[in-house]
N, C-alpha and C positions, 0 to 999 in steps of 0.2 A: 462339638458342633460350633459352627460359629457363631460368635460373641457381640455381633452387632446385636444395635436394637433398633431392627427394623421397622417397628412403627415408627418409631421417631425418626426416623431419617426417611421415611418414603413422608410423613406429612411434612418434613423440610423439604424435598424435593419439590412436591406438589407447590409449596409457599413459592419457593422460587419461582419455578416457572410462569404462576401466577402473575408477580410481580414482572416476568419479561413482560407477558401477554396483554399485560397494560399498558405498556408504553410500545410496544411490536406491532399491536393491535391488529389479529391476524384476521378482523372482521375489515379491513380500512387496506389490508395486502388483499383478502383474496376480491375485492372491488377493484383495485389496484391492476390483479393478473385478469379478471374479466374486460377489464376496456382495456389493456394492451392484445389482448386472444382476438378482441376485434379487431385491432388497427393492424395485426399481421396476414389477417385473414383475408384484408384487402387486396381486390385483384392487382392495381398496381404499385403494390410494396416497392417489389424490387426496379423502379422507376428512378428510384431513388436509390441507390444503393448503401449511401452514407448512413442517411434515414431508416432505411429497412434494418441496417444492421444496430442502430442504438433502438430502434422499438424491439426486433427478438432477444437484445441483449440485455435489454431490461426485462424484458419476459420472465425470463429464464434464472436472472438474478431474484425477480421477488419470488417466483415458484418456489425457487430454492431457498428462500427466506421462510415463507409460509411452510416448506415442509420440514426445515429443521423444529418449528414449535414444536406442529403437531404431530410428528415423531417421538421427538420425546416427551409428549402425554402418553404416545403408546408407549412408549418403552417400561417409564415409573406403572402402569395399566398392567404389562406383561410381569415387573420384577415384583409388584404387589401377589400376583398371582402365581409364580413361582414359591414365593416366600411360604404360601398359604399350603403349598405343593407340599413342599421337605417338609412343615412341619407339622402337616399328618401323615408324612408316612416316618418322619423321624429319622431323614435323609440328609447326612450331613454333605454328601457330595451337591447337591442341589443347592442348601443353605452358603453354601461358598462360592457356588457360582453366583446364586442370587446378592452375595456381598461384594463380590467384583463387577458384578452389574451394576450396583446400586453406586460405588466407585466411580466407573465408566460413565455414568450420568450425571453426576454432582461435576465431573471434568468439563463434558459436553455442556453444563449449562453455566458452568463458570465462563467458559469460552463465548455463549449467548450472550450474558449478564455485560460483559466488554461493551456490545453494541449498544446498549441503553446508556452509557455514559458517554456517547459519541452526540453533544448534543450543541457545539459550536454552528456557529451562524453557516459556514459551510463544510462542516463536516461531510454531511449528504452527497456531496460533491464527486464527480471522478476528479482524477488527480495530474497533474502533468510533473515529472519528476526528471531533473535533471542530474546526473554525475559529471563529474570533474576530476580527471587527478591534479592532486595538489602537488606536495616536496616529494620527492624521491624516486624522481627519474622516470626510467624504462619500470618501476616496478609500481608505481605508482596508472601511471598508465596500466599497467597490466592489472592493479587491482582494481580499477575500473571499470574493466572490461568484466571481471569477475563477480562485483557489485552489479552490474546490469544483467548479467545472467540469473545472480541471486533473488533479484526483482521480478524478471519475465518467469523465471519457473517458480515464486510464491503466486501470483498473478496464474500460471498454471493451473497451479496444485486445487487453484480456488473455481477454474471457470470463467476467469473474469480476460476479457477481452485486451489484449493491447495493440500499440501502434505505436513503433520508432520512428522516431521523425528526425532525428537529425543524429550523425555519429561522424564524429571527427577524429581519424584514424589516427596514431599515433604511428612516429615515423620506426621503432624499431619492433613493437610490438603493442597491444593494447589500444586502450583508448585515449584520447585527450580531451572527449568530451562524448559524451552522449544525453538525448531526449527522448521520452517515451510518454505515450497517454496509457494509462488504467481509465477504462472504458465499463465502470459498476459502480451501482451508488453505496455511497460510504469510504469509497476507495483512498478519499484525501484526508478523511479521517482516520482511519487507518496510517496511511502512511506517511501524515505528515508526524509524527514522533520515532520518524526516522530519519527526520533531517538535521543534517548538523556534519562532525567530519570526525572520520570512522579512520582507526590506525590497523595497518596489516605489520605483525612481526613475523617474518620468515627467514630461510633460506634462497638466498637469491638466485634462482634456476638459471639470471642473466651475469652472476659474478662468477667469474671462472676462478677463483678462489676460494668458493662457497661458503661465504660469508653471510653474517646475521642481516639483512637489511629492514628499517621502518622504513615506511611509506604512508602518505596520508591520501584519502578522495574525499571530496565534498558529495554533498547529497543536497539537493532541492527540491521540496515539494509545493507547488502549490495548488488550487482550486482550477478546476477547467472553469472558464465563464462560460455563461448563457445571455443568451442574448436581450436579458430584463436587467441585464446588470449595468447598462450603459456606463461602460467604460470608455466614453470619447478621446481620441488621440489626434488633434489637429497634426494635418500633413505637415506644418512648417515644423513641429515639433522630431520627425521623422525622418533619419540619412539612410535610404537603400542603398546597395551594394551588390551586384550580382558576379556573380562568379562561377568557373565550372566544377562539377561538385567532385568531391576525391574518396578513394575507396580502391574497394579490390576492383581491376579490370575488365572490361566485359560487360558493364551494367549500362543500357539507354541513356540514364540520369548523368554518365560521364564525358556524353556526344557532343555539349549545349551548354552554352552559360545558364543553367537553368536556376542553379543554386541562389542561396538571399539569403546578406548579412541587413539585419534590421536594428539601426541603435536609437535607442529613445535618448534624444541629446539631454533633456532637462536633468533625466536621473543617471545616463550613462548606461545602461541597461543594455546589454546587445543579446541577441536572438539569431541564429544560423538554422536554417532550414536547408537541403538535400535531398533529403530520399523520396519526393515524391518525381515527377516526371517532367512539368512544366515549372515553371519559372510564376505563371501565376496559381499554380498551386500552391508550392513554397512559399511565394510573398502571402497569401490567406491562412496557411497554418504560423508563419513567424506572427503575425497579428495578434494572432491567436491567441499562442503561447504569450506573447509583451502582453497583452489587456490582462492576462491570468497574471501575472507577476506583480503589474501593478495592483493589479485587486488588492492581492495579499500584502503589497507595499502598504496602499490605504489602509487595511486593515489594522497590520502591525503600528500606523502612526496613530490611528483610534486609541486603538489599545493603551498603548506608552502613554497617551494623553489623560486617559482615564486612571490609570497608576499613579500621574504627576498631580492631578488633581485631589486623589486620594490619601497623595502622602508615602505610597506603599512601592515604593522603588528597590525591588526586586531583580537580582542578579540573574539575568540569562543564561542558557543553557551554556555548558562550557565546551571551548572549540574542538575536546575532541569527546564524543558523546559517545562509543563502543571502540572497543578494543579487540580483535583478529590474530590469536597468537597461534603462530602454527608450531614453533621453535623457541624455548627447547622442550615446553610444553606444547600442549594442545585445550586453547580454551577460547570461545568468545563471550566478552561479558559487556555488560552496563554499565557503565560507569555512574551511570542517572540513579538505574535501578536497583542495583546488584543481581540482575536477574543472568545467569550465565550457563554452557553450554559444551559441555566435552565435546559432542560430535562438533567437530568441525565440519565434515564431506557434508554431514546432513543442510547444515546452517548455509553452507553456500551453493546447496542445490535449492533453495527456497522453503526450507523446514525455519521459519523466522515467528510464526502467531508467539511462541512465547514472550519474543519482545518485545512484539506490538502490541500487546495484550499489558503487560507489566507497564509498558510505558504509556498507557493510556490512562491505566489507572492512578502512574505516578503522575503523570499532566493534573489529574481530577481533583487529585488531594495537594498538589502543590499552588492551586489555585483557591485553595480554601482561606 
């Protein structure tokens, strides 16, 4: 029979979860899902559409918050009572699955226990995330383009809402730039320990020699702002640029100078906006995104300040923070964390919580 010792580790469970449910505080989400069940319930939501869409979006994110707890109370509820199953009737197939269950849960709440250390000033925050290919050409561009799918289908896999906002086509293949918002809270906490510049080793599908190629992309994540965050940007401080926006052909958005290049002269900082349709759409999402960059500028010069103060001048993350080998292995790994990944296919279909999970942790203890 199996060799667990089920008490002991169903009253470790129960402790854990405990310890979420105190800082989750699933009394404080389900008030939380009751005043937004109201505000969608109004007749005219969809008046609004931007509006309507971040109050169901939020909905739906703490629903799903509140129901991962209290699922797994039921579940550790169910494996207690399995356990109690097999062993009166003396049933070793029961007692094994009830160990793989109990497995399956200590995972699942490892995976919870992540969110309680997400507890930075905007963690909370959705996220505005930008890629860039850096050195290596057409394939760099191309792992860009690859990078931002790996995003929208983890963003998927979760429920969580997005919106591309800007993509700068790259002339033989790939990207040279792209912008997106993650539209769930937590989201920047999440993915901002994923910023930093990620190397792809491969087989160049573009070298007609088939040859090994590196490449590198950047990754940017910062905070969406809200509008308590007064972020003021005097106009003299601000060079618009409009332009007609570029892409595959066929799209409205290519008819019109509607596009907007936004540079913040003090810091150099430029913002490209596209995909929406008018020109003053794009000039209010490029806004947007420059007030969330500088936020996190502000922030990071807090920060460094509070280090120099301290004494405690600590090396920053190094410029290339994972590694994408496809050739003549198959691995992706951490460099931060050591945390790594044979599947490759998976990792760039948006199968990523391992790393954002490892690297959250490593953030927590590297800040100790």
């Amino acid at each position: 029979m199996a060799n667990l010792d089920f008490t002991s580790e169903i009253r470790d469970l129960r402790a854990t979860l405990e310890s979420i449910a105190a800082v989750s505080d699933p009394a404080k989400l389900q008030a939380k899902i009751d005043e937004l069940t109201v505000a969608a319930s109004a007749p005219d939501l969809w008046d609004d559409p931007e509006a309507a869409q971040q109050v169901t979006s939020a909905l739906s994110v703490t629903q799903a918050e509140l129901n991962r707890v209290n699922d797994l109370g039921a579940r550790i509820d169910d494996v207690e009572t399995l356990v109690e199953l097999g062993r009166e009737m003396e049933d070793e197939a029961t007692l094994t699955e009830a160990e793989a269950e109990v497995g399956a849960i200590r995972e699942a709440l490892e995976a919870l226990e992540v969110r309680t250390l997400l507890s930075g000033e905007y963690d909370s925050r959705e996220a505005v995330v930008t890629i860039r290919a850096g050195a290596g050409g057409v394939d760099a561009a191309d792992f860009a383009e690859m990078l931002l799918r790996m995003y929208l289908r983890w963003a998927e896999r979760h429920g969580y809402p997005t919106r591309v906002m800007d993509t700068s086509y790259a002339e033989e293949a790939g990207l040279k730039s792209a912008t997106f918002e993650v539209n769930a809270p937590y989201a920047f906490g999440n993915l901002s320990v994923e910023a930093g510049t990620h190397r792809l080793v491969r087989i160049s599908p573009f070298d007609n020699q088939g040859r090994r190629q590196t490449s590198f992309a950047a990754v940017e994540v910062v905070p969406l702002i809200e509008q308590t965050d007064h972020i003021e940007i005097p106009e003299s401080e601000i060079k618009v640029d409009v332009f007609r926006s570029s892409g595959p052909g066929g799209q409205s958005v290519n008819t019109t100078d509607s596009a907007v290049r936004m540079t913040h002269l003090p810091t150099g900082i430029v913002v490209s906006m596209q995909n929406e349709k008018s020109q003053i759409q794009n000039r209010a999402a490029a806004l947007r995104v420059l007030q969330s960059r500088l936020l996190l500028v502000r922030r990071q010069e807090e920060a460094a300040l509070k280090k120099e103060m301290a004494g405690d001048i600590k090396a920053s993350w190094g410029d290339q923070m994972r590694s994408y080998v496809l050739q003549p292995y198959q691995m992706v790994k951490d460099l931060r964390t050591e945390n790594e990944q044979g599947n490759t296919a998976a990792v760039f279909d948006g199968s990523i919580d391992g790393f954002i999970d490892a690297g959250i942790r490593w953030r927590v203890n590297s800040q100790r």
